[in-house]
C-alpha positions, 0 to 999 in steps of 0.5 A: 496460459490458456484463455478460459485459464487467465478469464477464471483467474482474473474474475476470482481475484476482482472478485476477491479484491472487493470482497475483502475490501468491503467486507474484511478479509478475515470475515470472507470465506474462500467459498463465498468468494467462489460463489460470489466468482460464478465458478460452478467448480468449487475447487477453482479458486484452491486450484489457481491459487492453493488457498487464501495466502496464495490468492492473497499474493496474487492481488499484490502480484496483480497490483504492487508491479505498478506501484513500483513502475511509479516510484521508479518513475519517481526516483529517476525524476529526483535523481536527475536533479542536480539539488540534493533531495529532501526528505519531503522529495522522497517522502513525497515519492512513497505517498504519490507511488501508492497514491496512484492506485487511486486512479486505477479502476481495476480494483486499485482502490480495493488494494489500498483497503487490503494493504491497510488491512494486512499491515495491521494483522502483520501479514503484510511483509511476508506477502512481499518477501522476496519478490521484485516489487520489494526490493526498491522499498529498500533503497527508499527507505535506505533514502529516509534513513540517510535523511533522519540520522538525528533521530535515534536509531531505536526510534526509526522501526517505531516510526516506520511502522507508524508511518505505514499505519497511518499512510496505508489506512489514510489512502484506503480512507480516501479511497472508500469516498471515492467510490462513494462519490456518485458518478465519480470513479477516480481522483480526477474527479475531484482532484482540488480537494484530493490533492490537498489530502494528499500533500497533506500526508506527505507532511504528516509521514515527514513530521513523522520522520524527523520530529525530535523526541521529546523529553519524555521520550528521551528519558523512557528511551534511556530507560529502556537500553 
């Protein structure tokens, strides 16, 4: 790929990243984010990126490799210990992989608001679909899986997405008062009281996981099948 080529699309796409995390991604058209991308040629951004979902892939394509490479790291580090894991360990693995985009200048905090955004418009899945990145989410979630099996097998899908909703909205949260802070660009500016935010949604997606329903629940469970 030429250079001129990489330089274009490189600027739509940080470009985008802010728009759509500032703004919405709904409420941003493909014109202003040209306009925004000082591209005199208003057909760049379809010619790189086809339209909106293409552009949209490529911030995923640009930022999820990353996250994967962490949760690697982290599942290789859990693995390597001769104790069983718990579903604090692997929970813990979910939350400090996305985490990590706290610390990534390059338009990572903006990533957490796009992600928060598409899991609640249901766009986020088929963004994911069939890429590599995708494919190790399997075998965590296959981890948490084996690690709640006392909780009933209809209520896992509901949890999970709860868990994502809570999870992706909390780090874009945090995120966004980061990049208020003035002076400050990274959690390694004010790790103390980032941290605690953070082991604290470990404990909330573990509470979410393997609290036992309720007797209401139960009974609405019962009623449901």
């Amino acid at each position: 790929m030429r250079k001129d080529t990489i330089i274009t699309r490189n600027k739509i796409i940080s470009t985008a990243e802010r728009l759509y995390a500032e703004r919405g991604i709904d409420a941003v058209s493909l014109n202003e984010i040209t306009r925004e991308a000082d591209q005199k040629n208003k057909s760049a951004l379809s010619y790189h990126f086809g339209g909106k979902e293409g552009l949209l892939q490529a911030i995923i394509d640009k930022h999820a490799p990353g996250v994967l490479e962490a949760k690697d790291d982290l599942v290789a580090k859990l693995e390597a210990q001769p104790r069983q894991a718990t579903l604090e360990d692997v929970s813990r693995i979910v939350v400090y992989s996305l985490a990590s985009k706290l610390d990534d200048d390059d338009g990572g905090r903006y990533y957490l608001a796009i992600l928060a955004q598409l899991a609640a418009s249901n766009q986020l899945q088929p963004l994911f679909a069939g890429r590599e990145y995708s494919a190790e989410n399997d075998k965590v979630m296959q981890m948490i899986a084996g690690l709640t099996t006392d909780i009933p097998q209809e209520l896992r899908a509901s949890r999970l997405l709860q868990a994502t909703s809570m999870l992706l909205h909390s780090l874009s949260y945090l995120a966004r008062i980061i990049d208020k802070k003035p002076g400050v660009t990274s959690l390694k500016g004010h790790v103390r009281l980032n941290q605690v935010f953070i082991d604290n949604l470990v404990d909330s997606l573990v509470a979410i996981a393997s609290v036992q329903p309720s007797q209401a629940t139960q009974e609405a469970l019962a009623q449901a099948v």
